[in-house]
C-alpha positions in Angstrom: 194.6 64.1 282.4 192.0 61.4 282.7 189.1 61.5 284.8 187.2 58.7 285.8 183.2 58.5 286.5 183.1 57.0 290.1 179.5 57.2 290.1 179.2 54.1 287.6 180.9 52.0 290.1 179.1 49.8 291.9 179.1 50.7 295.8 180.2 48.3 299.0 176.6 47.4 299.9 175.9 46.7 295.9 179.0 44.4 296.0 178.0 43.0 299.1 174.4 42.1 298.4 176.0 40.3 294.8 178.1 38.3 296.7 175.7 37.2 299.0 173.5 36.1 295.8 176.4 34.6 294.1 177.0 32.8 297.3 173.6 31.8 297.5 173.7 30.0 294.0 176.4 28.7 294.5 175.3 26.7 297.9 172.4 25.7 295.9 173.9 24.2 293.3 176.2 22.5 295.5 173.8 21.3 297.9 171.1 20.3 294.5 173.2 19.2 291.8 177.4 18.7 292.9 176.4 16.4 296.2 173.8 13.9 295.1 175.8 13.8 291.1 179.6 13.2 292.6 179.1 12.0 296.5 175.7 10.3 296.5 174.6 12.7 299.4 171.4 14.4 298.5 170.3 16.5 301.9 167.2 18.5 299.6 166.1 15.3 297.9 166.4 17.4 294.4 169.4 15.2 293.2 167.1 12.0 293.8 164.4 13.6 291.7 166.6 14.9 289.0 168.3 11.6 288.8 171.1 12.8 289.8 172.2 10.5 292.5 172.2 7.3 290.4 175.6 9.5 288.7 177.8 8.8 292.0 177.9 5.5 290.8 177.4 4.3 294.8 178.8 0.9 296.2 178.8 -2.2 294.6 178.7 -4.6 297.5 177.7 -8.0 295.5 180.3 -7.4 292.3 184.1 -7.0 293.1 185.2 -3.7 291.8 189.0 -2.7 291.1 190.6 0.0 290.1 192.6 0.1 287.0 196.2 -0.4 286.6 198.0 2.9 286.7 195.0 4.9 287.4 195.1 5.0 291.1 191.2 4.1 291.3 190.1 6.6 288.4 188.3 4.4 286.6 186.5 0.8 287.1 185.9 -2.8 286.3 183.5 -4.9 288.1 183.6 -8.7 287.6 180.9 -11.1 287.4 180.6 -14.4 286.9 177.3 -14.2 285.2 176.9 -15.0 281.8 176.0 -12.1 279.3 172.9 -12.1 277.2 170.7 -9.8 275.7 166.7 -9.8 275.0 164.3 -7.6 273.5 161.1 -7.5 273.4 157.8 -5.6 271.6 154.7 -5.1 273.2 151.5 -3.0 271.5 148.9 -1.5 274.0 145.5 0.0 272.9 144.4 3.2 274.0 144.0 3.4 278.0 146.2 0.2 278.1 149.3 -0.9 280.4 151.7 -3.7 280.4 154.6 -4.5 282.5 158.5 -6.5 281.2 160.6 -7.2 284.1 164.3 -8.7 284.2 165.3 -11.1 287.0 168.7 -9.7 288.4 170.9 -10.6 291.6 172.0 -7.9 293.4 175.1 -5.7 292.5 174.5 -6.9 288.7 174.1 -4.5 285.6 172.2 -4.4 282.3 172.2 -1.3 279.8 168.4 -0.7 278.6 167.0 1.0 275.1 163.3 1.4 274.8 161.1 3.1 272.1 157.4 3.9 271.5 156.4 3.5 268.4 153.0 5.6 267.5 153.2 8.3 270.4 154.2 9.1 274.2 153.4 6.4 276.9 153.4 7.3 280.6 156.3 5.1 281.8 158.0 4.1 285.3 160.8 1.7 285.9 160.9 0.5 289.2 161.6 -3.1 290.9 161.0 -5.3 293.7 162.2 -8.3 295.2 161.7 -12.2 294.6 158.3 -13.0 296.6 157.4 -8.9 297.7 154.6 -7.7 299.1 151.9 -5.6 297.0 153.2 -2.9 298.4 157.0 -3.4 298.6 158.9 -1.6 295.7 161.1 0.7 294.8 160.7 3.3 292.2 163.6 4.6 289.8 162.5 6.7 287.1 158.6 7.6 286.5 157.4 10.1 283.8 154.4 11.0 282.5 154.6 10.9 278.8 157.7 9.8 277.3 158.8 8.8 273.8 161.8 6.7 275.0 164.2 5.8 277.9 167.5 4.5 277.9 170.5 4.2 280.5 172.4 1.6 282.6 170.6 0.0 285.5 172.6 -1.7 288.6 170.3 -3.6 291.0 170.4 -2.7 294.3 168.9 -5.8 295.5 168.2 -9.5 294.7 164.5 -9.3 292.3 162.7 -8.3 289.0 163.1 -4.8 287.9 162.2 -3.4 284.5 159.1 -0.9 282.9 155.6 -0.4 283.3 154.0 1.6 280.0 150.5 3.2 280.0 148.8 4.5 276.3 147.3 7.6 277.2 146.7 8.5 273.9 143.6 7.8 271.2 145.5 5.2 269.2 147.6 2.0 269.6 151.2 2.3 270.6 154.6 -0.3 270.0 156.7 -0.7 273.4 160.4 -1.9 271.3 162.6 -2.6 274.8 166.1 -4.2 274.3 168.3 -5.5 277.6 171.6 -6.4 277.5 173.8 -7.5 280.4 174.0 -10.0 283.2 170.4 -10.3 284.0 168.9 -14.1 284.3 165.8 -13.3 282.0 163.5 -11.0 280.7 159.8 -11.3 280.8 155.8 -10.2 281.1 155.0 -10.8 284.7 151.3 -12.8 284.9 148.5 -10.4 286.4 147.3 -11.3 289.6 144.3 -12.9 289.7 
């Protein structure tokens, strides 16, 4: 006969407490990461700073989307009448220096992005505005301190000039290599205010 060690068992209050924990997580992640990546709906403001919210893909009000044939809405095309081009651009900064590219882009439009440094990390944000804003009116997308590169697809969620601004922090010059490709009118160096 077999006898069993009931002691090694874990007790009702033991199992309860882990399922509170396991609970727990698993509210966290939901509310932190599953929300803001699938449904766009980011209570804790963690899913906008992960980047996880741009993954929901949101609404494209200025583009007509439709759902593929047979797919009952799985998957996506959204039609533009804009031609498609693509640009790129190199920019060197010295040590302490900044410089900004910027594409013009309607609303609702896409490009897909590639940028390198060349000679070590810059600080970098990519954020946009629209035609004729304010000095203070802006929207910021993806900031870092020091980054090597970025890359990623960019819809514009309003009529404007979006695109990079690149710091050197570091002791020697540094390439900016950034290549745009989509349905984005141009791609250019904005003129420092005087």
């Amino acid at each position: 006969m077999t006898t069993y060690d009931t002691n090694l068992l874990p007790t009702l209050p033991q199992l309860g407490k882990a399922t509170a924990v396991a609970l727990a997580v698993a509210g966290a992640i939901l509310v932190g990461a599953v929300l803001p990546a699938e449904y766009g709906i980011d209570p804790s403001g963690l899913g906008k700073a992960l980047g996880l919210t741009q993954l929901s893909g949101g609404a494209r009000p200025a583009a007509e989307v439709t759902p593929a044939a047979g797919t009952a809405g799985a998957a996506t095309v959204t039609k533009t009448t804009r031609a498609f081009r693509s640009d790129a651009m190199n920019i060197t900064l010295q040590p302490g220096e900044g410089a900004e590219v910027k594409a013009a882009i309607a609303k609702g439009e896409q490009f897909v992005f590639s940028w390198s440094s060349e000679g070590g990390p810059v600080k970098s944000d990519m954020h946009g505005e629209p035609f004729n804003a304010g000095p203070r009116e802006f929207s910021t997308y993806w900031k870092v301190a020091q980054q090597e590169s970025g890359r990623g697809t960019f819809t514009a969620p309003f009529d404007g000039i979006h695109g990079w601004y690149w710091r050197n922090k570091g002791t020697g010059p540094v390439t900016i290599h950034v290549q745009v490709s989509g349905f984005h009118d141009k791609l250019f160096r904005p003129t420092p205010e005087a």
